[in-house]
C-alpha positions in Angstrom: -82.1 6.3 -82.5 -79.9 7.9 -80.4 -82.5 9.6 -78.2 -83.8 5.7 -77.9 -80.9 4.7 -76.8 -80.3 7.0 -74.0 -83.6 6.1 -72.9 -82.9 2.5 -72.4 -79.4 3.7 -70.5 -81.8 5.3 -68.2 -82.8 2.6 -67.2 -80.4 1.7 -65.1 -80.6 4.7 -63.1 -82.1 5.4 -60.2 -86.0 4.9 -59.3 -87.3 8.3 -60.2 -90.6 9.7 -61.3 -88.9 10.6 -64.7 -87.4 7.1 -64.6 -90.7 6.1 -64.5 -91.9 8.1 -67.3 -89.2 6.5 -68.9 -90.5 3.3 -68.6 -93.9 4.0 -69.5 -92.9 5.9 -72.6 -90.7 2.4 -73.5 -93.8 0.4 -72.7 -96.2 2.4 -75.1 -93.4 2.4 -77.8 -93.0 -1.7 -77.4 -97.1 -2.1 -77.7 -96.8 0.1 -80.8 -93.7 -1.1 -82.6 -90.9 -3.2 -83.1 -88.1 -0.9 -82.2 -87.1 -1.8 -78.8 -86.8 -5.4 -79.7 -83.2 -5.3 -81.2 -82.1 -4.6 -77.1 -83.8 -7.5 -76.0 -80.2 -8.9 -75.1 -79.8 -6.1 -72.8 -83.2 -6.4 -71.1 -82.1 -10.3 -70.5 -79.0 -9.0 -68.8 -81.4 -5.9 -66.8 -83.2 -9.4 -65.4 -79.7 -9.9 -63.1 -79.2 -6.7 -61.6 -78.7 -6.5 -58.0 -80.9 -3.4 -58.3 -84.6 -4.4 -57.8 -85.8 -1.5 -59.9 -83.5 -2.5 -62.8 -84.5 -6.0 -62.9 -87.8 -4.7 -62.9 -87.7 -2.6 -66.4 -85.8 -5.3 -67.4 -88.3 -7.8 -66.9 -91.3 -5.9 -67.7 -89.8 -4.6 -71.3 -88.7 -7.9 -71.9 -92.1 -9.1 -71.8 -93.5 -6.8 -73.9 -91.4 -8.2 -76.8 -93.1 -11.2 -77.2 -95.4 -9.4 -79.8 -92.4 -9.1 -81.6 -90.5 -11.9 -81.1 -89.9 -14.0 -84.7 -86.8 -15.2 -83.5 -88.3 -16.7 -80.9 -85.8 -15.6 -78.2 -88.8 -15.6 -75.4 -89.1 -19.5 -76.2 -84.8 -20.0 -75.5 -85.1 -17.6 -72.1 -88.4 -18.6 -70.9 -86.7 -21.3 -68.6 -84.6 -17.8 -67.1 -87.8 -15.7 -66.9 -89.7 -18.2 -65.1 -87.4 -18.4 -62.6 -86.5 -14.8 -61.4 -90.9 -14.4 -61.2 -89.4 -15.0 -57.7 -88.2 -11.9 -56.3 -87.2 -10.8 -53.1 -89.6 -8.2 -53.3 -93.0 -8.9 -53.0 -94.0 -5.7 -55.7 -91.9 -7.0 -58.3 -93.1 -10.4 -58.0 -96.4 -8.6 -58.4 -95.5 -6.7 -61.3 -93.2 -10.0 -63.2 -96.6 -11.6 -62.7 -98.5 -8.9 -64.4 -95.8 -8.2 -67.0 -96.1 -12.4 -67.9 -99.4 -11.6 -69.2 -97.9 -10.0 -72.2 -96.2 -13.0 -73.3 -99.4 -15.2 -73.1 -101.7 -14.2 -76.7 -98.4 -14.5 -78.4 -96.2 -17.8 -77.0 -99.4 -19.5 -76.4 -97.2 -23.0 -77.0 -95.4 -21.1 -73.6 -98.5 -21.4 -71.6 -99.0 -24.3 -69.7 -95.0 -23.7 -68.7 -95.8 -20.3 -67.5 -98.8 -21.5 -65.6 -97.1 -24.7 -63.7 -94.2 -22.5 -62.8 -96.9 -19.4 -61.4 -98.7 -22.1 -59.5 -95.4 -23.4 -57.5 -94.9 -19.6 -56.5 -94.5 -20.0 -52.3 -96.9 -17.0 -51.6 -96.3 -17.9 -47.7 -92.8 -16.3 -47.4 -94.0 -12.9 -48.1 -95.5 -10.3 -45.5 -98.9 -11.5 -44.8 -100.3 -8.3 -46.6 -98.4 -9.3 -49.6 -99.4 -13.3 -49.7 -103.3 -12.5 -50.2 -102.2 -10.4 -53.3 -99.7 -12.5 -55.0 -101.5 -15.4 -54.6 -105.1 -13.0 -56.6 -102.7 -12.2 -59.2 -101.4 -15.7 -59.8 -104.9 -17.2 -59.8 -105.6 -13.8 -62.5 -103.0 -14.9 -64.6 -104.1 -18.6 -64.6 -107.6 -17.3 -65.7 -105.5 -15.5 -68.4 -103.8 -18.5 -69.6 -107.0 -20.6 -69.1 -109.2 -18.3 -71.3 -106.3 -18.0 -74.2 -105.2 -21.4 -74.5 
């Protein structure tokens, strides 16, 4: 447990190839088991960082709870995860929008929110090589939602 927790403190270090192995490792470990989802408090409160990269694993192991979730704590935060989809960075929008799809077999009753909020996304006020690929991964995500629901 200990070693597990030192693992999630990394998280809030710097972005680092073994930061990244990090995260990997606690993504594999979330699709396999339960354990991670007694932090997902702390991954809520990852989602606010002011460092992009911290939001980010925050976001993305948040997510991968939903498999676990009886408590039903992704149904009381969807409202809060919906809304920071929107980053300021164009590859974390990218990778909230792929990290969504995890929540989708599981909160199917969240789908239809998920999918009107997705659909609102204002692809136009990122870098034209960005907009073309946001907008593919909303429409994959929709498909997603479409062929689950």
């Amino acid at each position: 447990m200990n070693d597990l927790k030192e693992k999630i403190e990394a998280l809030h270090d710097k972005d680092t190839k073994e930061n990244y192995a990090n995260l990997k490792e606690l993504e594999q470990l979330s699709e396999a088991s339960n354990s991670l989802y007694r932090y997902f408090d702390e991954f809520m409160n990852m989602i606010y960082s002011e460092k992009y990269s911290v939001r980010l694993r925050g976001y993305i192991l948040l997510c991968k709870q939903a498999k676990w979730d009886v408590d039903s704590k992704i149904e009381k935060t969807i409202d809060e995860l919906l809304e920071k989809v929107e980053d300021k960075k164009p590859t974390a929008v990218r990778m909230k929008l792929k990290a969504l799809e995890d929540i989708v077999p599981y909160k199917k009753e969240l789908n239809t929110k998920i999918k009107t909020k997705v659909l609102t996304i204002e692809c136009s006020k990122y870098k034209d090589s960005m907009e073309g690929l946001i907008a593919k991964d909303i429409e994959h995500l929709v498909d997603i939602i479409d062929k689950t629901t």
